[in-house]
N, C-alpha and C positions, 0 to 999 in steps of 0.2 A: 521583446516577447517572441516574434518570427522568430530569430534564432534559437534561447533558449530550447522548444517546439521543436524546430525542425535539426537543431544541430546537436546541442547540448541532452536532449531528452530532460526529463526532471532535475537535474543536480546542480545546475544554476539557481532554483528558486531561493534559495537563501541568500545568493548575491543580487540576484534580483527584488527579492523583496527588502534589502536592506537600502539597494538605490533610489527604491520607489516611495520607502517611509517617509523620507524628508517632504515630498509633495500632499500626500494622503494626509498626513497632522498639518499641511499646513504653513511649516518650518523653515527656514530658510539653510541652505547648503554649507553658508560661508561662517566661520572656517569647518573646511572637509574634518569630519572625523574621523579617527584611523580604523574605522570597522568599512565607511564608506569609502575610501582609499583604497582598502584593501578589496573591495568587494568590486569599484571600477576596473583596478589592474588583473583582478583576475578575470573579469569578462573579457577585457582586453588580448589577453593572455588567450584564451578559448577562442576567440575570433581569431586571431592571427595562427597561433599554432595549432587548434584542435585541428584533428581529421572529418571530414562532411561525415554525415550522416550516411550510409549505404542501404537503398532500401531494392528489394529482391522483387520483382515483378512475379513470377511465379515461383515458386517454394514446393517441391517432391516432398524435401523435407521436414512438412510442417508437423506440428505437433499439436495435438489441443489436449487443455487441461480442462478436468470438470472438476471444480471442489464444490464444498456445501458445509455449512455448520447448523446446528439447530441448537436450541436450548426447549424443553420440552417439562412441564408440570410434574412431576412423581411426590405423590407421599409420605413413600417409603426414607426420602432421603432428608437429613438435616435441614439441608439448604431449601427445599422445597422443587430442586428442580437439576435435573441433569443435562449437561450441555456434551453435547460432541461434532465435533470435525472427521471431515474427511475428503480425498483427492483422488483422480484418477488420470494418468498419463498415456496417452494414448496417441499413436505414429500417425498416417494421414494412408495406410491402407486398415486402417481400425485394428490392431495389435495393442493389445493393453501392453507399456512397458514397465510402469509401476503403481500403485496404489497404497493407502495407508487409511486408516479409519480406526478413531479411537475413539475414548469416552472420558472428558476433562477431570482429572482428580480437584477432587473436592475444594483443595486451597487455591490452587488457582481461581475459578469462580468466583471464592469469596476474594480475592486482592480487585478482582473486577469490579464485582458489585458494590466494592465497600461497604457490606454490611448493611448496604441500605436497598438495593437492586437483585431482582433474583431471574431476570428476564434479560439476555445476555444475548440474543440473538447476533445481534450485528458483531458484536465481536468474538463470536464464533463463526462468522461468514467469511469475515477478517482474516483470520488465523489461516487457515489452510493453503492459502495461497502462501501467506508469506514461508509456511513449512515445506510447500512443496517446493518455491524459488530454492530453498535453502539446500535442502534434501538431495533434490534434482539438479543442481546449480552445472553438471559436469555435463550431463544427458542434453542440459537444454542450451548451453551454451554454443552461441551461434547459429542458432536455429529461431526459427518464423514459430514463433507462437500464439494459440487464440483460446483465451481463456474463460471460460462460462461461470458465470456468477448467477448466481438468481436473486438475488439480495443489490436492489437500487443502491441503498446506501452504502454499501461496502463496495460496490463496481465504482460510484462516482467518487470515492475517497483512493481508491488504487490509481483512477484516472489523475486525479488533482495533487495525489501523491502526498497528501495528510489528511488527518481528519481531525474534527471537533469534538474535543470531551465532552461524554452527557455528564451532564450535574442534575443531580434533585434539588429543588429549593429545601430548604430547611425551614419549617414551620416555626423553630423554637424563637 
């Protein structure tokens, strides 16, 4: 796990999680399956050849991002509610370098909500970040970044690097 953290950053968790299943259920190792074979050799693989981690004591420059999503009541609209995102990039002498702010079309929403959810908030907190990573990919590469969330649940899900589908129970 130290490594993973400190070497790997997130992209181990899926070989990690698939080393660690055999203990969590319980199960025993023998014989390796070839997902877990596969999944030792490549941590293996990252410990001996990856390159460390380089982390930058002080950063000129740094950048911070501020995104925000909302999803907000209106009854003018089918769905009962409009959701929108938006980000702002900004250098570390306060220079805005880029921005984007939009208002989610309708079908979107509903793939979300499946029909059943009309309150979307967290994944609209969600979104922005991952549009800006996307967007911005060229501006922010190699650069120190600090990203402002206001949304718990969506900062501890970038942190943990997945998150938990909500489900409604179904009454029928």
């Amino acid at each position: 796990m130290f490594a993973e953290g400190q070497i790997f950053g997130r992209c181990a968790k899926l070989a990690l999680r698939c080393i660690g299943q055999p203990a969590l259920e319980r199960k025993s190792c023998h014989p390796l399956t070839d997902d877990l074979k596969f999944a030792l050799r490549w941590m293996l693989d990252c410990l001996v050849h990856g390159p460390p981690r380089e982390i930058k004591a002080v950063d000129d420059d740094a950048l911070f991002l501020f995104v925000d999503g909302a999803c907000e009541p209106c009854s003018d609209i089918a769905g009962g509610s409009v959701t929108s995102v938006g980000a702002v990039l900004v250098d570390s002498r306060g220079n805005g370098l880029f921005c984007f702010g939009t208002t989610l079309p309708e079908e979107v929403t509903r793939l979300w909500g499946g029909g059943r959810r009309t309150q979307l908030v967290f994944e609209a907190e969600i979104l922005p970040y991952r549009l800006a990573l996307e967007c911005w990919s060229d501006a922010l590469a190699g650069r120190f970044l600090l990203v402002f969330i206001d949304n718990d649940g969506a900062r501890h899900s970038w942190v943990r690097g997945t998150a938990v589908a909500f489900c409604e129970e179904d009454d029928s």
